[in-house]
C-alpha positions in Angstrom: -9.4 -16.0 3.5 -6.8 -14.0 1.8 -5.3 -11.1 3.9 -4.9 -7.7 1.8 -2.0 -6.0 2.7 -0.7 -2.4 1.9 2.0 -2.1 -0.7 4.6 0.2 0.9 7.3 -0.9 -1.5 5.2 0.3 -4.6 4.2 3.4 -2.5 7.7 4.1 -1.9 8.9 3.6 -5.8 5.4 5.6 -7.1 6.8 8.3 -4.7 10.2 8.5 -5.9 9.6 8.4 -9.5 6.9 11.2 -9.3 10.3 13.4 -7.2 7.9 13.4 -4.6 10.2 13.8 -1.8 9.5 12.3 2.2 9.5 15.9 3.6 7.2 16.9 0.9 4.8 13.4 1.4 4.8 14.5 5.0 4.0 18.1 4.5 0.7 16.9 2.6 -0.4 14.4 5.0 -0.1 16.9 7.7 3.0 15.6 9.4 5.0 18.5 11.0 8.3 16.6 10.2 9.2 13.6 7.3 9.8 11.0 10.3 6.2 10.4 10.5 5.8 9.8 7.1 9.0 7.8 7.1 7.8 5.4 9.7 5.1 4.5 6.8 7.2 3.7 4.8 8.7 1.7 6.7 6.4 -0.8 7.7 6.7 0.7 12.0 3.4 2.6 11.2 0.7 2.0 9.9 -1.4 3.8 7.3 -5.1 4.9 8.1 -7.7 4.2 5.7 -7.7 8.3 5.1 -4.3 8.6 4.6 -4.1 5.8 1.9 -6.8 7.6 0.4 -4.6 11.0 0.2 -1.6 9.0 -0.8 -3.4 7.5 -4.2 -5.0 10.8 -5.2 -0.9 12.8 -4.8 0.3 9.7 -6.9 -2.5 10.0 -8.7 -2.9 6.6 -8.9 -6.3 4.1 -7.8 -6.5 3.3 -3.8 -6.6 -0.1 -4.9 -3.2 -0.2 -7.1 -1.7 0.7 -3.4 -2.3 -2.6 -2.0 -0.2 -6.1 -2.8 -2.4 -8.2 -5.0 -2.5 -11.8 -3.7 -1.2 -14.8 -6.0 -4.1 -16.5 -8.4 -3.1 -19.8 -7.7 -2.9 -19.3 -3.8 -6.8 -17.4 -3.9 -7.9 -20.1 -5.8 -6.5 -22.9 -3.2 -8.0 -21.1 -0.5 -11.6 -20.7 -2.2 -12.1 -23.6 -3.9 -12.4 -27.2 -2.0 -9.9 -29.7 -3.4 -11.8 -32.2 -5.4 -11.6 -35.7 -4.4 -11.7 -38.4 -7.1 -9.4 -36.7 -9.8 
């Protein structure tokens, strides 16, 4: 089964090129300073499902475009059986 995994990296980018600064990121997801919000960033916290959910609609972006999309060729390894014979 393939693991889905936040994209922090993209969040990060989407965040800077909408001038979306940390302390102003933190400020809408009800941190009382940007090291909260920095840690997310970061990869030392995690997002909650909420949060994620906050994030996409001030990037105004999908919740799903937030997460890493997993390689074709690996999903279809893992799903499919390998065929024998061929």
């Amino acid at each position: 089964m393939t693991r889905i995994r936040v994209d922090i990296d993209k969040i990060k980018r989407m965040r800077k090129h909408s001038r979306i600064t940390l302390q102003e990121m933190a400020a809408r997801l009800g941190y009382k300073s940007p090291n909260g919000y920095y840690y997310l960033e970061r990869g030392r916290s995690k997002f909650t499902a909420e949060m994620l959910a906050t994030v996409a609609e001030i990037l105004e972006t999908s919740l799903e475009d937030l997460f890493l999309r997993p390689n074709k060729e690996e999903t279809k390894r893992k799903v499919l059986p390998p065929v024998r014979g061929e």
